[in-house]
N, C-alpha and C positions, 0 to 999 in steps of 0.2 A: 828397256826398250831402246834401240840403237834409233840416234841422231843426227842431223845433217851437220852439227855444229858442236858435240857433246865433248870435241876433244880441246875446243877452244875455251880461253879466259877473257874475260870482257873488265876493265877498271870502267866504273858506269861516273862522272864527274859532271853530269848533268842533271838542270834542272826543267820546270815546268814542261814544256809538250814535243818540241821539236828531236831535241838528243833521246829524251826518254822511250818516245816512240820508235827511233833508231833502234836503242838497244834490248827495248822488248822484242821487238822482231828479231832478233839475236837468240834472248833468251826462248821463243817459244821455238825456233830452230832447235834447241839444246843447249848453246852455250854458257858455262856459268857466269851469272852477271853480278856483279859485287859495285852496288849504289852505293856511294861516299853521301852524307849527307853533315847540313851545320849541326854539329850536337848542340839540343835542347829544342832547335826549329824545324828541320828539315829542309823539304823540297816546299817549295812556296803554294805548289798548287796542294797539300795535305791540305791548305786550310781555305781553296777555293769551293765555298759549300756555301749553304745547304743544296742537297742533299748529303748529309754523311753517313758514312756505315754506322749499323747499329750493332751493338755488342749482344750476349746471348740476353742480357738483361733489358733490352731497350733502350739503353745508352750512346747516345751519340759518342763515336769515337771523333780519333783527331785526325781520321783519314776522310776526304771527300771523295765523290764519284770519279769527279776530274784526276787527282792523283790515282784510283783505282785501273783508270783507262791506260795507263802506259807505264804501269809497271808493277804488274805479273811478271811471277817469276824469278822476282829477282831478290838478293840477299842488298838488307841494309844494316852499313857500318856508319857511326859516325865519327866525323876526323875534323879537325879546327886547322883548313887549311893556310891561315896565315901563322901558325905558332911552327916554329921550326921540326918540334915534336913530331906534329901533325902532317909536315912534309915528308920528314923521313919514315915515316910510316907509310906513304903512298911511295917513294923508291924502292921501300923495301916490294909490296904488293907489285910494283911495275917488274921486278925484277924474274917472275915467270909469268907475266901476262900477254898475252897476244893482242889484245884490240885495248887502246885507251880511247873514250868517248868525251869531249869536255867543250860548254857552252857558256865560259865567262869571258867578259870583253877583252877583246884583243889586248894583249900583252901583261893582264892579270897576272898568268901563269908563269910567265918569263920572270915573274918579280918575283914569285917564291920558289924560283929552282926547279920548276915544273912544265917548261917548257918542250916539246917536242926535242930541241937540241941540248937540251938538259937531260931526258931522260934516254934518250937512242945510246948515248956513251953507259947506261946501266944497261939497257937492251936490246941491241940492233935491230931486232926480231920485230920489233913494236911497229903495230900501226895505229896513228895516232890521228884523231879523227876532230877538226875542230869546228863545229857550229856557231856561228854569227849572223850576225844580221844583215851585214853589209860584206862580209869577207873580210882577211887579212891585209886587203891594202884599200888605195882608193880612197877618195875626198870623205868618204862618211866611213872611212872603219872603224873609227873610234865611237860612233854613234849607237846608242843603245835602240832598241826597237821593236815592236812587237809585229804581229801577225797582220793586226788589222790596218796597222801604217803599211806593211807590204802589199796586204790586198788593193791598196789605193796606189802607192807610187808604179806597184809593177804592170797596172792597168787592168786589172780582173776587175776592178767597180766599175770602171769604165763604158765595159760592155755588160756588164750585170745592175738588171733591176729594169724598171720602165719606162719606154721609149719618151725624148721627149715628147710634149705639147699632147699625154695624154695623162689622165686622172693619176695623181700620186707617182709622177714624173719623178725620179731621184738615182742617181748612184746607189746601189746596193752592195754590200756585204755579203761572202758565204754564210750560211748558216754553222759550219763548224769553222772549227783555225786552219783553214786550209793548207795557208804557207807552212805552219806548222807541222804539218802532218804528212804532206807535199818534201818538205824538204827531209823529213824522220826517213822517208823511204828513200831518196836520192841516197844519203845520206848509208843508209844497208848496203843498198848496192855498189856504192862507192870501198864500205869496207871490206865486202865479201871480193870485189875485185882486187884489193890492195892486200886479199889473203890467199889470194890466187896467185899472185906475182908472185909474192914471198916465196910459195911452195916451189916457182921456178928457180928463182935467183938466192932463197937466204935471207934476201933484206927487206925490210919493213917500209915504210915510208909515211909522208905527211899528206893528208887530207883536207881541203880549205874547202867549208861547205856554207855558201850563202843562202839565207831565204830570199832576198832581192836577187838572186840569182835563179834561184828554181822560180819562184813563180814567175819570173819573167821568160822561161822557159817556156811552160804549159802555154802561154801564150799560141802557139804553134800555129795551127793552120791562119789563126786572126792575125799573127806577124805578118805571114807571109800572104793573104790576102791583102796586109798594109802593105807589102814590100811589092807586090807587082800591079797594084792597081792606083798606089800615092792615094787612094783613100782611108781615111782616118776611120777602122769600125764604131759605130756607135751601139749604143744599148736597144734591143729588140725584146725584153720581156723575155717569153716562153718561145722566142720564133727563133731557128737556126739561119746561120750567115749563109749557108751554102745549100743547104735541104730545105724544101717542100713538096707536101705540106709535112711540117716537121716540129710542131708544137702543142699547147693545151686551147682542146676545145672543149666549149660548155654545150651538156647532153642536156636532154630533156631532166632529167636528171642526176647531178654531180655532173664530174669532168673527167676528160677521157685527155693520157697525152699517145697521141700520134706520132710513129716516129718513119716515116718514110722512107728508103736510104735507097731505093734505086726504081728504074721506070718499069720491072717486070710489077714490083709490091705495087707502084701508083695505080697499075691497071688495075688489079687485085681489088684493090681499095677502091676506086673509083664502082665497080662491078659490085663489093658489097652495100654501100650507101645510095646504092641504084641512082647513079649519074654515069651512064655509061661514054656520054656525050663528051665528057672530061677527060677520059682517057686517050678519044681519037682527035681532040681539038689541036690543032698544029700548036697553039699558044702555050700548050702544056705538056706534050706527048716527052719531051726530055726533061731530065734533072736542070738540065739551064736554063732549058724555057720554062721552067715554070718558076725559078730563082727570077729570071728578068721580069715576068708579069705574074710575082706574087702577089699586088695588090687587088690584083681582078678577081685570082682565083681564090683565096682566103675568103672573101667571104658565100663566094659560093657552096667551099666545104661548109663553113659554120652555118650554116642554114639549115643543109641537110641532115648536120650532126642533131638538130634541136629534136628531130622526128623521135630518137630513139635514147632511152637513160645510157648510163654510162655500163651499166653490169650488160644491159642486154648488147651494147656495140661489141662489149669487150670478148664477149661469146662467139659474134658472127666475126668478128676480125680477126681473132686466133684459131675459128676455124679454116679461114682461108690465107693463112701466116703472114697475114702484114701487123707489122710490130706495133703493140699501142701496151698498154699498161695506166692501173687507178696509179692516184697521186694519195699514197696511205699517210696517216700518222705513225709514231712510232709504236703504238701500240697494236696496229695491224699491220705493221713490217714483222713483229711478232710472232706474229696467229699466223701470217703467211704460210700454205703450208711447204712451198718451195723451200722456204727461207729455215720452217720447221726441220725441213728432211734433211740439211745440212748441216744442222747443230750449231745454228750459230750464237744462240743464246747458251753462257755458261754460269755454271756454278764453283766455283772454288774454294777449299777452305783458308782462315784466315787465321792469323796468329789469337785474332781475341775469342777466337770457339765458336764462331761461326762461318758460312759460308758466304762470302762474296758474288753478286754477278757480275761476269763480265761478256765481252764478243769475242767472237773465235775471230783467228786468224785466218784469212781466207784464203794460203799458202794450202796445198792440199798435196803432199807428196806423197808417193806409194813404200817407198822404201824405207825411208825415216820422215814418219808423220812427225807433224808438230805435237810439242808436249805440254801438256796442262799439269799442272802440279801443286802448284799454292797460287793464291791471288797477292795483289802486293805486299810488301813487306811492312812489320809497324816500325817506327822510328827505331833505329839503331837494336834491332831484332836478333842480327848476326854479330852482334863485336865481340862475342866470347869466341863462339865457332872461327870468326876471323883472328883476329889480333892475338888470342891467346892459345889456339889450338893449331892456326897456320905458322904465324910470326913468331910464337913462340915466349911471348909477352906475359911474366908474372901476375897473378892476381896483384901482388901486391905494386906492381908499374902499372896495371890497369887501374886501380884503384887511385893512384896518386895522379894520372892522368888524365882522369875523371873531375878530380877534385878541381884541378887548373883547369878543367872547360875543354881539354884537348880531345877528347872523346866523349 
């Protein structure tokens, strides 16, 4: 099956969620991806479980859900990047590779001869792609960091979770690693573009990708409602900064979210919840008037919504296309049968003789779909195929560099 990506090489020198989900997205495009990992440990999140996969026997393996999640697809070797050994093994690998991926702290890599201007004199060709917390420069680069320090410094808690001076008032969290996953994908497209250059000019080049940089990105329209009104946004629960009515209301039974986005739907919606009077009231007839006197008219919707449960709202609203939608668990995101008819729940198989699930990639091209093939890889899976079948690496120099811990 022909690829978006099948002609590229990927050196994969990342760990837990951010790089990984980079270069999955890579590999389900096509491109081969070759995970370097610590021999004997791995990737850290292998052992962020329970849940772990189970073997055909019932056996807890040493892979968790979390490492299963971002990285499909890919071949694992493993290399003891501080033995000198261990580096010239990865020059040699760099030396037809196209894309390097790597997430250890700033200037790690510069210590064992594996810095971007260390390896360009092996490759020119190289795009070299480096994941941080903070970037390569700047008062905090040196600082280590995770997801959920980004979610708070770069302001996402800020305005997530519930308003003050009401019941369980607090800064909130995303429910996944946003930053994480947030930056995996900046972080694609940053390399798919730096392999686009290439194809014009020849030359490869360096990539500096922060998470305090992307999510402070996403920030978007809230920046910029801070930047022209000198108001500080604050946290609103389920209620949007700029849209009403634009949030979750409780039905007569369960809760219905409402998603309003312009004044043709508000009339719509006003006409099915039979308040027609709401549509033609000067105080709400625009998207702004009803932004400056949302406090009047929220509760008027929630009143009306009480009449009806949530399945039956959700019938008469989707017959007249104003946007609303239930608030599922993940096991009726599942059953969904939209969500069914896209195949987004997978099956894969896996090294230990079973099959794996994972999610499909929501990438949907006509030409060169994305490819499923194996689920992630087990610890150092590929070192024969790699080191002795590429490199060229004796059983008997695999064997002795096994012994020292290099592989």
């Amino acid at each position: 099956m022909k690829t978006a990506l099948g002609h590229l090489k990927v050196l994969d020198l990342t760990r837990i969620l951010a790089g990984p989900w980079a270069t999955q997205n890579l590999a389900d495009m096509g491109a081969e991806v070759i995970k370097i990992e610590r021999p004997g440990v791995g990737d850290d999140t292998r052992y962020w479980g329970p849940p772990f996969l189970k073997d055909a026997d019932g056996r807890e393996t040493r892979d968790s859900s979390y490492f299963l999640s971002a990285n499909r697809g890919k071949q694992s070797v493993t290399v003891d990047l501080a033995s000198p050994d261990g580096q010239e093994i990865i020059r040699q690998l760099v030396r037809d590779a196209d894309i390097l991926v790597e997430n250890y702290k700033v200037g790690t890599l510069a210590r064992y001869g594996l810095a971007y201007e260390d390896l360009r004199k092996i490759n020119p060709r190289l795009v070299y792609c480096s994941v941080t917390g903070f970037g390569q420069s700047g008062p905090y680069a040196a600082l280590p960091g995770y997801d959920y320090v980004f979610q708070g410094m770069g302001g996402l808690m800020s305005i997530t979770g519930i308003p003050d001076g009401e019941p369980g008032a607090a800064p909130m969290k995303s429910g996944i690693a946003i930053s994480d996953l947030l930056t995996g994908m900046y972080a694609t497209t940053a390399i798919l573009a730096a392999i686009e250059h290439r194809r014009e000019s020849g030359e490869g080049q360096y990539i500096d990708m922060s998470l305090l940089d992307c999510i402070v990105s996403i920030n978007s329209y809230q920046a910029i409602n801070y930047f022209l009104s000198g108001k500080i946004p604050q946290r609103m629960g389920n209620a949007h900064s700029n849209m009403v009515p634009y949030q979750v209301f409780r039905c007569k039974e369960g809760d219905i979210i409402i998603a309003v986005g312009n004044d043709g739907q508000y009339a719509a919606f006003c006409k099915v919840i039979e308040r027609p009077l709401l549509a033609t009231d000067p105080l709400y007839t625009s998207s702004a008037q009803r932004n400056r006197n949302r406090t009047t008219l929220i509760p008027l919707i929630a009143e009306a919504m009480l009449a009806r449960t949530m399945e039956e709202w959700i019938t008469l609203l989707e017959a007249n296309n104003v946007p609303c939608g239930p608030i599922n668990n993940m096991k009726q995101v599942f059953e969904d049968p939209q969500v069914t008819h896209r195949d987004m729940q997978l099956s894969l198989p896996h090294n230990t003789g079973v099959h794996a699930p994972s999610v499909a990639n929501p990438i949907r091209l006509s030409a060169t779909p994305i490819r499923y093939e194996r689920s992630a890889p087990t610890l150092g899976e590929h070192n024969q195929a790699i080191l002795r079948d590429r490199l060229g690496l004796s059983d008997e120099r695999l064997a002795e560099l096994q012994a020292r811990g290099v592989v």
